[in-house]
C-alpha positions as CSV (number, residue, x, y, z in Angstrom):
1,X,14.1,4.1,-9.2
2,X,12.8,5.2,-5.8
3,X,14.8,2.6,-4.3
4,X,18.2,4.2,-4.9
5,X,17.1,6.7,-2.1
6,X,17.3,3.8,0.4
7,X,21.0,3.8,1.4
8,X,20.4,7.3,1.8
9,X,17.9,7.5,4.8
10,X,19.4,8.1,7.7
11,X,19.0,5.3,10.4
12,X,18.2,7.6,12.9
13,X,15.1,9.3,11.5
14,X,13.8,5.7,10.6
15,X,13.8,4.8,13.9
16,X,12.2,8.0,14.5
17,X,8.8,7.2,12.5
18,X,9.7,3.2,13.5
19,X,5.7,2.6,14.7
20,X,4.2,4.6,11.9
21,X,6.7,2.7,9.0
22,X,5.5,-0.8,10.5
23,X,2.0,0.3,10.6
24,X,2.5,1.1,6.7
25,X,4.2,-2.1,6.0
26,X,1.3,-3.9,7.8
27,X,-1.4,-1.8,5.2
28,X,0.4,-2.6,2.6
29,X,0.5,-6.7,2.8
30,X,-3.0,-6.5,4.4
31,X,-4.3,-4.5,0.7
32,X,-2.2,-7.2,-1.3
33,X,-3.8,-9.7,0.5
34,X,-7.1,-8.5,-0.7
35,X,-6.4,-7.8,-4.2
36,X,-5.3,-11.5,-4.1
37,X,-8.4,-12.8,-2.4
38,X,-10.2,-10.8,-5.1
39,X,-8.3,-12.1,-7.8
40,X,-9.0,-15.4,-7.2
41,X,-12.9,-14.5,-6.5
42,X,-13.9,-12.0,-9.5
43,X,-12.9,-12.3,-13.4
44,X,-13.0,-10.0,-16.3
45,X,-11.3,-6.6,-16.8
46,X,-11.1,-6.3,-13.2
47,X,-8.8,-9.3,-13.0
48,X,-6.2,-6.9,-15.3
49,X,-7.2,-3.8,-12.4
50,X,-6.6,-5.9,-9.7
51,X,-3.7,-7.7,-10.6
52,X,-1.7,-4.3,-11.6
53,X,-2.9,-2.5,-7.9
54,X,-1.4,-5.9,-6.0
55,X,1.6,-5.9,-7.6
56,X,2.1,-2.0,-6.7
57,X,1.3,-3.3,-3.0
58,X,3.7,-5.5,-2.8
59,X,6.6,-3.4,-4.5
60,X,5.3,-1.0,-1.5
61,X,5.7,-3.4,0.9
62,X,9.6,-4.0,-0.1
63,X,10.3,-0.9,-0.4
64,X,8.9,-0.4,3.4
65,X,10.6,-3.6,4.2
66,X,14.1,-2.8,3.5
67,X,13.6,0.9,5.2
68,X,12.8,-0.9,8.3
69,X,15.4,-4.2,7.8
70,X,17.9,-1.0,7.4
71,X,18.0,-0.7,11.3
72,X,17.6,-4.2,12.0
73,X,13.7,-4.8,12.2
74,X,12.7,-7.8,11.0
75,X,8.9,-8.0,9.6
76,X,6.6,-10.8,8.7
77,X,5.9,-11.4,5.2
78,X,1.9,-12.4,5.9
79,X,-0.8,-10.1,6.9
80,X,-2.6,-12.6,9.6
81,X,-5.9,-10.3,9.6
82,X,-8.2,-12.1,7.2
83,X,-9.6,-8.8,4.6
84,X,-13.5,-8.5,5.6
85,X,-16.0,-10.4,3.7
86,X,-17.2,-6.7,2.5
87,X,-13.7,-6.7,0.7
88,X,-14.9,-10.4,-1.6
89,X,-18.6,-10.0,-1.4
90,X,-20.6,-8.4,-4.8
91,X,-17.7,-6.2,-7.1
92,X,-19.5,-3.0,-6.5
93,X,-19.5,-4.1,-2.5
94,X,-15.5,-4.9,-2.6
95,X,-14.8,-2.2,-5.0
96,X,-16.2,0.4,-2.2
97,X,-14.3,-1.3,0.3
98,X,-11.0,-1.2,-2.0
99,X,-11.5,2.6,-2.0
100,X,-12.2,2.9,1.3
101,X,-9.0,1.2,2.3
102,X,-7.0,3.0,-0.5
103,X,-8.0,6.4,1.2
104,X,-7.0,5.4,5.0
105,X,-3.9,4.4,3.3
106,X,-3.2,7.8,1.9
107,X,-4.4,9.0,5.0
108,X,-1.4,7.7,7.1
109,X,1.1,8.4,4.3
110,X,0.5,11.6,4.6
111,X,0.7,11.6,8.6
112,X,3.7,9.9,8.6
113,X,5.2,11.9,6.3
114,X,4.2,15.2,8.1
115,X,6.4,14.3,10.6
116,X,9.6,12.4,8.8
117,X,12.9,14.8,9.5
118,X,15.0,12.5,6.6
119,X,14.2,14.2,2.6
120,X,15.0,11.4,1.1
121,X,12.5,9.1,3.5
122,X,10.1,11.5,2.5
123,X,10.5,11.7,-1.0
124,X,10.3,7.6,-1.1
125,X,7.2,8.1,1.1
126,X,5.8,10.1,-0.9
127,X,6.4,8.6,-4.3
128,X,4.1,6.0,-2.4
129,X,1.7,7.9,-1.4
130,X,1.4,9.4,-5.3
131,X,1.2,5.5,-6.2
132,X,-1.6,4.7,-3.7
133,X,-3.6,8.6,-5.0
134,X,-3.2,6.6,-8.4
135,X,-4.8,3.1,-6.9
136,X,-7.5,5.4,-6.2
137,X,-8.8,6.7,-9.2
138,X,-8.0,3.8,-11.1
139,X,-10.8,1.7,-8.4
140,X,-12.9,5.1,-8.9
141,X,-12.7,5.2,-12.8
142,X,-13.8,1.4,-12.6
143,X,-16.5,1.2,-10.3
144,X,-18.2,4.3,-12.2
145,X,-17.5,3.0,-16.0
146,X,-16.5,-0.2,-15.5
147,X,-13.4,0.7,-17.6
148,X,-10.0,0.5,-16.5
């Protein structure tokens, strides 16, 4: 598991990418948050979509979590930004709005990691990022077949 590559990171080059790492953390609970909004709000086979994508989220945001709590950060557990009403308004609506959140995501993974020093924070930064390319097609595949 990815998280075996944890004790290896050196403390130094997390510190290095410190703003960027938070910033991830913070777009990870804030995209769990929504899936969970939308759970509760939609039903169907996109309950089984949505469900799967939070719980990815989340593992994200632990894996980020201990990275940073590795040199003493301390982050909040809650997202306090409330997900735009675009994110629980028609599915079609929130789907677009899923993807268009799943791609900024990507984006800063791959800036952050375009600029980490430490392999093995890459490599877990990148197993991510592979995760959140996956998010993608899966909220692609759906909103154009409706199939999961």
């Amino acid at each position: 598991m990815i998280e075996q590559l944890i004790p290896l990171i050196n403390k130094t080059a997390i510190n290095e990418v410190q703003k960027e790492l938070t910033h991830l953390y913070e777009i990870e609970l804030f995209e769990r948050q929504t899936y969970s909004i939308q759970i509760e709000r939609f039903e169907g086979l996109i309950l089984e979509v949505l469900k799967d994508v939070s719980e990815q989220e989340e593992h994200h945001a632990n894996i980020l979590k201990k990275i940073l709590n590795k040199v003493g950060i301390i982050v909040i557990d809650e997202y306090d930004k409330i997900p735009l009403k675009k994110a629980t308004g028609q599915l079609k609506e929130a789907l677009e709005y899923d993807i268009k959140q799943e791609e900024i995501s990507a984006k800063d993974y791959q800036k952050t990691i375009s600029i980490v020093k430490d392999e093995n924070l890459k490599t877990v930064l990148e197993h991510i990022l592979s995760e959140e390319f996956s998010h993608l097609g899966i909220l692609e595949k759906y909103l154009e077949t409706g199939k999961y």
